[in-house]
Every structure is written in C-alpha cells, then in structure tokens.
MARZA-583639 format. One record per residue: residue in three letters; x, y, z of N, C-alpha, C in turn. Coordinates in pm, 1 decimal. Layout:
<pts>
+-----+----------+----------+----------+----------+----------+----------+----------+----------+----------+
!   r !      n.u !      n.v !      n.w !     ca.u !     ca.v !     ca.w !      c.u !      c.v !      c.w !
+-----+----------+----------+----------+----------+----------+----------+----------+----------+----------+
! ALA !        X !        Y !        Z !        X !        Y !        Z !        X !        Y !        Z !
...
+-----+----------+----------+----------+----------+----------+----------+----------+----------+----------+
</pts>
This chain:
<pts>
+-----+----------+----------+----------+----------+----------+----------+----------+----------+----------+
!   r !      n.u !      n.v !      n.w !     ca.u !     ca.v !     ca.w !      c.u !      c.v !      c.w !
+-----+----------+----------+----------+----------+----------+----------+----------+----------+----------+
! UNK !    265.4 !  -2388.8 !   -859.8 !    323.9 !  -2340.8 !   -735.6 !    466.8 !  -2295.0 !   -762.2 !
! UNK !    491.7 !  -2172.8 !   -735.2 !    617.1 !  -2167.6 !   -759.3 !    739.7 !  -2194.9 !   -601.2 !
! UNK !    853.0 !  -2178.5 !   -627.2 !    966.3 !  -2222.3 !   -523.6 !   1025.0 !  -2116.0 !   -521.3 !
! UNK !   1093.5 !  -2152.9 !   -419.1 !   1206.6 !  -2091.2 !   -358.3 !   1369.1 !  -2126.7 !   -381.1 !
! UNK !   1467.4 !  -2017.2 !   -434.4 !   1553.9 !  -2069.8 !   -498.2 !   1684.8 !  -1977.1 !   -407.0 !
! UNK !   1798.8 !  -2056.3 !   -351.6 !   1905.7 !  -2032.2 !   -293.1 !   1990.5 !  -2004.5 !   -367.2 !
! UNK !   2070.5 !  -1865.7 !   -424.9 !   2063.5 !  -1762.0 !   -484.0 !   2187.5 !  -1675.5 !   -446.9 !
! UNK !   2319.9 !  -1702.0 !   -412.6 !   2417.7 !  -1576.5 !   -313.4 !   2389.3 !  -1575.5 !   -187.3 !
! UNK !   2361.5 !  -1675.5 !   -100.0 !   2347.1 !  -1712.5 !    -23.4 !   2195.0 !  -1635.4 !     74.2 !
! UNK !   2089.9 !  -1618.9 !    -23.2 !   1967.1 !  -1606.3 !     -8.0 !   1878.0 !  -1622.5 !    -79.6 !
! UNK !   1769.0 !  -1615.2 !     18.6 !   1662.2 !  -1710.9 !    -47.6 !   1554.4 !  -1670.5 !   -121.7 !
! UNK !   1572.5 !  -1663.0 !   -269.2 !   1457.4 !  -1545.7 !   -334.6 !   1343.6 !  -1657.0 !   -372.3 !
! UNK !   1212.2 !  -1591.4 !   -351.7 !   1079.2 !  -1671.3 !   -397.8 !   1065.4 !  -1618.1 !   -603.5 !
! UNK !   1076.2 !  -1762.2 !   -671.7 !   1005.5 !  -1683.9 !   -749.0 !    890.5 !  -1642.8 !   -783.2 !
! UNK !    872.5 !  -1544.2 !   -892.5 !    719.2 !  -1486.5 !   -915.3 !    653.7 !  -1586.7 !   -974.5 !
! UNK !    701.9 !  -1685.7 !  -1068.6 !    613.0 !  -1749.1 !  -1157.7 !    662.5 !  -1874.3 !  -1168.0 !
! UNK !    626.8 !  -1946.7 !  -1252.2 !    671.5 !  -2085.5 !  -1273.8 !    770.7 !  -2092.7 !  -1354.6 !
! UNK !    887.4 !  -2120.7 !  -1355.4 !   1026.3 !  -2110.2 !  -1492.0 !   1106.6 !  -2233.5 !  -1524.3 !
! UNK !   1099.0 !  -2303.6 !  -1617.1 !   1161.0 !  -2408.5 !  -1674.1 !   1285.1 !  -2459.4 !  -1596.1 !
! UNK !   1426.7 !  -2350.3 !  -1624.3 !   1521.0 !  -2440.0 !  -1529.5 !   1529.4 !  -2310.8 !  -1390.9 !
! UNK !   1568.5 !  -2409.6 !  -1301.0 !   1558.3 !  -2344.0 !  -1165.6 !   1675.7 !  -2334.4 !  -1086.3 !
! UNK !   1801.2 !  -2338.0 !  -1178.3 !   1924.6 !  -2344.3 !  -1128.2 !   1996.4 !  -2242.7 !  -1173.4 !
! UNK !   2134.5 !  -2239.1 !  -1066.2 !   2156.3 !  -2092.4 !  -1099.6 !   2333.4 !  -2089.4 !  -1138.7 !
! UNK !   2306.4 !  -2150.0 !  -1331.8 !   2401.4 !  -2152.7 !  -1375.3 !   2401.3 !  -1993.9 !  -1452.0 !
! UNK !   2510.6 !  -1946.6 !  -1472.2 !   2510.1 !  -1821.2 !  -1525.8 !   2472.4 !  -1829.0 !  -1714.3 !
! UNK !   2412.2 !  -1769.9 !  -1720.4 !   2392.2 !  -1774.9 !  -1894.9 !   2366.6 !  -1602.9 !  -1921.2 !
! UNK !   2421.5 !  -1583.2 !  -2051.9 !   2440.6 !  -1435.7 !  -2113.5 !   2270.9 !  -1458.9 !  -2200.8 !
! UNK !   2226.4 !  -1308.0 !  -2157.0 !   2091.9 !  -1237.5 !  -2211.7 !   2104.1 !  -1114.4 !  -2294.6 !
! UNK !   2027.5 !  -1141.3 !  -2406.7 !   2078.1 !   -984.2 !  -2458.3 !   1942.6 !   -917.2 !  -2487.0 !
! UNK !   1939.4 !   -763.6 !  -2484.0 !   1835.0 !   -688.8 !  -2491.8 !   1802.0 !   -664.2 !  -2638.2 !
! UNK !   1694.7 !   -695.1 !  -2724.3 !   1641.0 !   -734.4 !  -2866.6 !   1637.4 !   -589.7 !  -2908.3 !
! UNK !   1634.3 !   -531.2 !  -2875.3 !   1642.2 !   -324.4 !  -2904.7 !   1762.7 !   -252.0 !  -2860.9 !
! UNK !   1828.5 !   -277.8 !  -2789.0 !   1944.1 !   -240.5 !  -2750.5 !   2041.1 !   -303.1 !  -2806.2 !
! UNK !   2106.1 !   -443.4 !  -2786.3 !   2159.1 !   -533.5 !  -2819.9 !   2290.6 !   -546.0 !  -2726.7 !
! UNK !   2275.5 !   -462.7 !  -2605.7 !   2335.3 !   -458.7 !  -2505.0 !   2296.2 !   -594.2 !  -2396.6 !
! UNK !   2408.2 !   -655.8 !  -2360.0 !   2383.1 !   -802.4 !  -2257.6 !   2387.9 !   -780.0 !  -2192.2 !
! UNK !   2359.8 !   -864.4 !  -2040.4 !   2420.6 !   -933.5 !  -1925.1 !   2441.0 !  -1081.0 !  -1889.0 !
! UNK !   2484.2 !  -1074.2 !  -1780.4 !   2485.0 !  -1252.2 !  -1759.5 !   2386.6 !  -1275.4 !  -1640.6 !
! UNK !   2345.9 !  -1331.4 !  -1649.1 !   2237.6 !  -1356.0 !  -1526.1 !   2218.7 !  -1571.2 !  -1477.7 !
! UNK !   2179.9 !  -1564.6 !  -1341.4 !   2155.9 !  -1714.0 !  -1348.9 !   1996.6 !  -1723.3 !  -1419.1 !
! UNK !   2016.7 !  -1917.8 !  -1457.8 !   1896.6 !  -1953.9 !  -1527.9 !   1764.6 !  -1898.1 !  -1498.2 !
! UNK !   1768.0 !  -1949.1 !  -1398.5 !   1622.6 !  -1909.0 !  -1280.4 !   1586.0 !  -1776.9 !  -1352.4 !
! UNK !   1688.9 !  -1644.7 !  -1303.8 !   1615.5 !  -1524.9 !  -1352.1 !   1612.6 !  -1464.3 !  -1469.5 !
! UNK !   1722.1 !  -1575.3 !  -1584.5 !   1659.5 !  -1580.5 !  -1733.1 !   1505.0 !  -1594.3 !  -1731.8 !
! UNK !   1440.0 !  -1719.8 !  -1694.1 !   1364.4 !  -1773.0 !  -1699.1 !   1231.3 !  -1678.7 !  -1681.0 !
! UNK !   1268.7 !  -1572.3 !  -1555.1 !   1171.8 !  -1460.7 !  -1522.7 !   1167.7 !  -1396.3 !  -1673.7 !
! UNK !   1255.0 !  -1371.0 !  -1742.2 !   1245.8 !  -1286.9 !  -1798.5 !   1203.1 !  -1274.2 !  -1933.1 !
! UNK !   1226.1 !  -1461.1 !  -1983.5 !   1150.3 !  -1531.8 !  -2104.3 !   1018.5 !  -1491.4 !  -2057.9 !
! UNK !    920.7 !  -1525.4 !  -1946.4 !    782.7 !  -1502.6 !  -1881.5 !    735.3 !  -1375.6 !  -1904.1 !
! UNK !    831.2 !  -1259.4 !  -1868.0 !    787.2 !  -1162.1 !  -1917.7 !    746.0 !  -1150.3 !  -2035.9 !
! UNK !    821.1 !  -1172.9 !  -2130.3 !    859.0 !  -1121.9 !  -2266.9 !    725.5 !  -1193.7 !  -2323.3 !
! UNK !    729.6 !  -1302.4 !  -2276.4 !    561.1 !  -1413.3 !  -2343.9 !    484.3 !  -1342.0 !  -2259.6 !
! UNK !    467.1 !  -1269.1 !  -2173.9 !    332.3 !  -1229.8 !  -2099.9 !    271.4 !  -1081.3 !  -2164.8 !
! UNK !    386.0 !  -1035.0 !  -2211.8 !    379.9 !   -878.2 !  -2301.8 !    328.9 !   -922.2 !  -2402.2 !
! UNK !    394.2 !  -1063.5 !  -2500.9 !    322.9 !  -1080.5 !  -2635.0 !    175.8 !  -1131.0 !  -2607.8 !
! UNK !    147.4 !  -1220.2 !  -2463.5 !     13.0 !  -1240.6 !  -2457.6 !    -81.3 !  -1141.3 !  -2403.2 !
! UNK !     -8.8 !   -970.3 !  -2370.8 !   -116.5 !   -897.0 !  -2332.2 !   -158.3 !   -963.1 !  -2213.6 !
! UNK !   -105.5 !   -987.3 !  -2095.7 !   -131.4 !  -1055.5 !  -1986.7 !    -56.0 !   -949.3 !  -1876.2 !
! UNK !    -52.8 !   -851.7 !  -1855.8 !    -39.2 !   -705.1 !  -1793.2 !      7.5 !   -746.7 !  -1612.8 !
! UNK !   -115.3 !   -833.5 !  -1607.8 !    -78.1 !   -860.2 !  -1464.4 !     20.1 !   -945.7 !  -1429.1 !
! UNK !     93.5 !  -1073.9 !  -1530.9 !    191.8 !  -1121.9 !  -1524.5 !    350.9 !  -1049.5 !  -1529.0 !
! UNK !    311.5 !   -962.0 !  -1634.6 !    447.7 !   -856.5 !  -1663.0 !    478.5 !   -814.9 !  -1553.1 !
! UNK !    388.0 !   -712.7 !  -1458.9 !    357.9 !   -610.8 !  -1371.5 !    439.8 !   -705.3 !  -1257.1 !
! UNK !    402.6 !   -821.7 !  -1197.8 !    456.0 !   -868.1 !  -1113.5 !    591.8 !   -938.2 !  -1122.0 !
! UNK !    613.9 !  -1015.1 !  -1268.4 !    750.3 !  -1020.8 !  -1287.0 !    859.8 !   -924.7 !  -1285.4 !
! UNK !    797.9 !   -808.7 !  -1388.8 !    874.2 !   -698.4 !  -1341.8 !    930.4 !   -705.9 !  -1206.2 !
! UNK !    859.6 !   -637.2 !  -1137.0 !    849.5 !   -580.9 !   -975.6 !    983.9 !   -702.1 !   -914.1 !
! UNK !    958.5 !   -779.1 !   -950.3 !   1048.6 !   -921.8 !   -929.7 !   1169.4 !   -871.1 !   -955.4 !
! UNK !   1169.4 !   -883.9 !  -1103.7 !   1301.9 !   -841.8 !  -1122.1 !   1366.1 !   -709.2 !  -1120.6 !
! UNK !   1300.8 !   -598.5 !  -1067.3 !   1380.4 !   -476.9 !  -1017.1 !   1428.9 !   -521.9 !   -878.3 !
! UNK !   1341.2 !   -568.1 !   -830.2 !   1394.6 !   -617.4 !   -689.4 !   1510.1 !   -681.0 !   -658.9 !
! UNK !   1533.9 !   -847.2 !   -732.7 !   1679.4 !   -912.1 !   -694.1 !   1740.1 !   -886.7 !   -824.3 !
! UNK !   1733.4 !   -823.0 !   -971.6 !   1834.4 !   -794.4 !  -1033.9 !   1832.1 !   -668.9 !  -1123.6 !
! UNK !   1846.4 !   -560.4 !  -1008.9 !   1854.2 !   -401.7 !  -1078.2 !   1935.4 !   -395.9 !  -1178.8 !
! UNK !   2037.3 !   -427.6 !  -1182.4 !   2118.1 !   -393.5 !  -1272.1 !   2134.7 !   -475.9 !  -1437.3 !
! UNK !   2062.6 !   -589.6 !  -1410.0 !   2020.1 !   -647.0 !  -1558.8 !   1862.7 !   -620.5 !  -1586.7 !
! UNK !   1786.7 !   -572.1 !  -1460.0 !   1674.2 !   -505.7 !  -1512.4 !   1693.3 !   -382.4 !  -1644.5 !
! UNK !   1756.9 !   -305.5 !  -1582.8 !   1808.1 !   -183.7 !  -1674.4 !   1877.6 !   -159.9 !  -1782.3 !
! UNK !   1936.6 !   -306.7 !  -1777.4 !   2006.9 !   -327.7 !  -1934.0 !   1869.5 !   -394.5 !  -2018.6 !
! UNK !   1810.6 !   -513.7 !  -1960.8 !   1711.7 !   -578.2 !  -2038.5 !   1552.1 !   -496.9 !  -2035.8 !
! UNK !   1513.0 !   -477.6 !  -1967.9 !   1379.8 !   -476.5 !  -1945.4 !   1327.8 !   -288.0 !  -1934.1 !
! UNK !   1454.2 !   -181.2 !  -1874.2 !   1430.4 !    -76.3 !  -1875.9 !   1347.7 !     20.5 !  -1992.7 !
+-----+----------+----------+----------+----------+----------+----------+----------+----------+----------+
</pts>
C-alpha cells in the first residue's frame, strides 16, 4: 500500500512503495549526464524504483513512476530521467 507524504505544504500520494519516506533533501546524479539535483528522500526513492523497474523490464512500473515524477518534480525529472 503505498502513502501519502506532506511535501511543501501538500499532500502528494506516492506511486509505489519507497524505503525512506521523509523529506530530507539528498543530491541525485544522472549516470549519462552526470548532471545533479537535490531532491527529498521520498522522491529519490521514486526514482531508485524506476531505474530497478527499467533493469527489470517492468514497463508498467516505469510508465507510472514516470508520470509521477513529471508531475511533482519537473525540473529534476529533466535533469535525471529526461
């Protein structure tokens, strides 16, 4: 089941299930680019999910994490995931 996480003073659902669920800031860097951002844990966490859902060929996990994360973080979407 996933939760609901209070976020900039709103309330984003996440897509999937993610290890830590708090929203300390931690730096991400893009493995082909090598360009960062900082993002909280929580939507690190989206983005570890992705990255294991691409190596498991699991299409429909990506597809919806994605969608996730264009939604509450455009702008580290496009550094990481674009």
């Amino acid at each position: 089941m996933t939760e609901t996480i209070q976020y900039n003073n709103k309330k984003i659902k996440l897509p999937c299930d993610v290890l830590y669920n708090d929203c300390e800031m931690v730096e991400e860097t893009n493995p082909y680019s090598g360009e960062g951002c900082k993002l909280p844990r929580f939507a690190r966490g989206v983005y570890i999910k992705i990255k294991n859902a691409e190596i498991e060929e699991d299409y429909k996990t990506v597809q919806k994490c994605i969608s996730w994360f264009q939604k509450h973080f455009t702008k580290e979407y496009f550094i990481l995931l674009d």
